[in-house]
N, CA, C and O of each residue as an XYZ file, in Angstrom:
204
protein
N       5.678    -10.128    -22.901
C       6.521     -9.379    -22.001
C       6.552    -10.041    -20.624
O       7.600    -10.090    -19.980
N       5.224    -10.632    -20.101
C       5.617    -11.207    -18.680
C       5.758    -12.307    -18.774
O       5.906    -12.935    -17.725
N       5.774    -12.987    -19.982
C       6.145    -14.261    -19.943
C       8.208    -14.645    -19.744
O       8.845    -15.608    -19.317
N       8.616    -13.179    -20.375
C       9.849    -13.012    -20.624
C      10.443    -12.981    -19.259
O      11.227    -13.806    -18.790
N       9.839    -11.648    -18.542
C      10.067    -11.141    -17.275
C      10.009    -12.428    -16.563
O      11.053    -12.696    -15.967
N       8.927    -13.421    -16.454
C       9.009    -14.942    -15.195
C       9.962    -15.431    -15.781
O      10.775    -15.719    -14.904
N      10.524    -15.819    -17.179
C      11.957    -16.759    -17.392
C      12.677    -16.008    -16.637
O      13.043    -16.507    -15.573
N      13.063    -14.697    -16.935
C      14.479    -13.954    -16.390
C      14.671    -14.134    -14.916
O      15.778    -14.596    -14.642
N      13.779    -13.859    -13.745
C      13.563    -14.247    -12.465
C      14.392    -15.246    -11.955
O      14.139    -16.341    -12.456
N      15.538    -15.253    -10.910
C      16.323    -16.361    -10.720
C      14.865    -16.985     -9.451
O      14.150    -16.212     -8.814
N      14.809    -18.024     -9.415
C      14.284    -18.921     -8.406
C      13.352    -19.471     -8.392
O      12.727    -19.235     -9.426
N      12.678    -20.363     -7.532
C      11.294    -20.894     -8.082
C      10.089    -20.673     -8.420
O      10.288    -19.645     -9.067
N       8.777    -20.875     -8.495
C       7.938    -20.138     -8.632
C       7.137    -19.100     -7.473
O       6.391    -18.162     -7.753
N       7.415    -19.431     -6.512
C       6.673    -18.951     -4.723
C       7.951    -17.622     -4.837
O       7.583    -16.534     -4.395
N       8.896    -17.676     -5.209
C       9.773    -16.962     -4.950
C       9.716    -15.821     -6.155
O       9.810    -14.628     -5.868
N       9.541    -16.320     -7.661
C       9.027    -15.100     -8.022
C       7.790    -14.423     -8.330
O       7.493    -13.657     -9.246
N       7.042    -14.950     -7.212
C       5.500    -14.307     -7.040
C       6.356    -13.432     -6.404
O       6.750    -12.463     -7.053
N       6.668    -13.558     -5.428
C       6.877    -13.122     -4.147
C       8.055    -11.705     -5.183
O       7.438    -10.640     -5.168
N       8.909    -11.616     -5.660
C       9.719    -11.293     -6.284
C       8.939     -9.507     -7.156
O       9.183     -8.302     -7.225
N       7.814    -10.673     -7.690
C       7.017     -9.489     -8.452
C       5.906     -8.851     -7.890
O       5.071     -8.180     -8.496
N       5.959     -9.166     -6.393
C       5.350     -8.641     -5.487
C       5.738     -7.252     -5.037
O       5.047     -6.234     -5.062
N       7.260     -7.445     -4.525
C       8.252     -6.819     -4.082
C       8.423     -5.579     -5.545
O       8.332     -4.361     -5.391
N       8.595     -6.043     -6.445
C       8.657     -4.872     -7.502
C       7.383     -4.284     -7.403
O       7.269     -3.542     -6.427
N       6.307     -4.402     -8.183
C       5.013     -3.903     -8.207
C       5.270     -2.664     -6.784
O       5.849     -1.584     -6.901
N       4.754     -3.129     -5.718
C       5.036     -2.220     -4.156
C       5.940     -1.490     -4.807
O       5.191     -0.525     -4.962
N       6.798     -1.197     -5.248
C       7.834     -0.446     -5.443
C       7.589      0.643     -6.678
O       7.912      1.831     -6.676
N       7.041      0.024     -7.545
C       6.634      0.918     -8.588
C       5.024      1.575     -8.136
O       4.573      2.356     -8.974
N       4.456      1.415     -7.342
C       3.320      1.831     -6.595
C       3.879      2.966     -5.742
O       3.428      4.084     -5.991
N       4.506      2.890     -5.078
C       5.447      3.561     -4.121
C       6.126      4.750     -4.625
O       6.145      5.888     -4.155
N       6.722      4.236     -5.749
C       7.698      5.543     -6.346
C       6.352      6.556     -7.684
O       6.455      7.550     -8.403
N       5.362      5.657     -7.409
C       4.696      6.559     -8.591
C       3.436      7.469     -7.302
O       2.927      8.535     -7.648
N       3.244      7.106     -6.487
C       3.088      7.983     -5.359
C       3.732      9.197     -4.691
O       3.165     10.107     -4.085
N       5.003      9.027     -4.922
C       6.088      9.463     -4.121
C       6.106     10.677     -5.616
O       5.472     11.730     -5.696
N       6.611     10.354     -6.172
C       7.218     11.293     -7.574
C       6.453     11.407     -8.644
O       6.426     12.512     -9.186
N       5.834     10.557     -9.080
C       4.858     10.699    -10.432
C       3.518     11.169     -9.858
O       3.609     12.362    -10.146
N       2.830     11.096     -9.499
C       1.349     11.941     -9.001
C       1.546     13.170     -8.975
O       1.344     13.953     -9.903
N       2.189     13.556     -7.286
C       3.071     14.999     -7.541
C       3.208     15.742     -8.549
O       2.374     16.640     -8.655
N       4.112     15.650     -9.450
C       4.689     16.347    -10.621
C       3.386     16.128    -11.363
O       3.001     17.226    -11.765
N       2.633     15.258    -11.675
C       1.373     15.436    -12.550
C       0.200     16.524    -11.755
O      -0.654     17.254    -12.257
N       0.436     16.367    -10.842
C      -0.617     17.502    -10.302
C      -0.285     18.777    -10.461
O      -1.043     19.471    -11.139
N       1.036     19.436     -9.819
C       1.863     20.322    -10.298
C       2.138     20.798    -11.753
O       2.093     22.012    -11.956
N       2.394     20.030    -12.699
C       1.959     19.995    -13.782
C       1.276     20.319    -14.497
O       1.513     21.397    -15.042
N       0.088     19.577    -14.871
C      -1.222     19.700    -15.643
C      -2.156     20.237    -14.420
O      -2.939     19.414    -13.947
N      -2.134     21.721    -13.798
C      -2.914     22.041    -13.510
C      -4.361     21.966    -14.137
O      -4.519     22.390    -15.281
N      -5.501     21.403    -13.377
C      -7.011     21.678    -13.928
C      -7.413     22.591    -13.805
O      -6.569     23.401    -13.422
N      -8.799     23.161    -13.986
C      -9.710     23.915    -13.724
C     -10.537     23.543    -12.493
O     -11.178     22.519    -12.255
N     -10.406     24.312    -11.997
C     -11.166     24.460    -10.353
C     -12.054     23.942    -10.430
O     -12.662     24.553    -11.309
N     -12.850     22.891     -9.996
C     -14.212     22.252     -9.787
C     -15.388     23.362     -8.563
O     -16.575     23.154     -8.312
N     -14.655     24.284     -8.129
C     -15.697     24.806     -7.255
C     -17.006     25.844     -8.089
O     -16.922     26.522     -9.113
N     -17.988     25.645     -7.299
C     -19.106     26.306     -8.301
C     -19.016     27.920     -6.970
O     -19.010     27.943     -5.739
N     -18.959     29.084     -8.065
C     -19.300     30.083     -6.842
C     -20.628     30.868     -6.606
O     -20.747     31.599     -5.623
């Protein structure tokens, strides 16, 4: 799969480091933003407090 993903990449190699840099941040970002959230909201746990 990432061997596929570096062919597809237009440009040289510095450029798609840099490239899959820029994605990664982004999928970090949006799974912060929207996916955590909704999983917390979600799958409520059980309270960790002892009383």
């Amino acid at each position: 799969m990432y061997g596929a993903l570096w062919r597809l990449m237009p440009g040289p190699a510095w450029l798609k480091v840099l490239e899959l840099l820029v994605l990664l941040a982004i999928v970090v970002w949006a799974l912060f933003t929207w996916g955590y959230p909704w999983i917390s909201d979600t799958f409520v746990g059980t309270d960790p407090a002892i009383d």
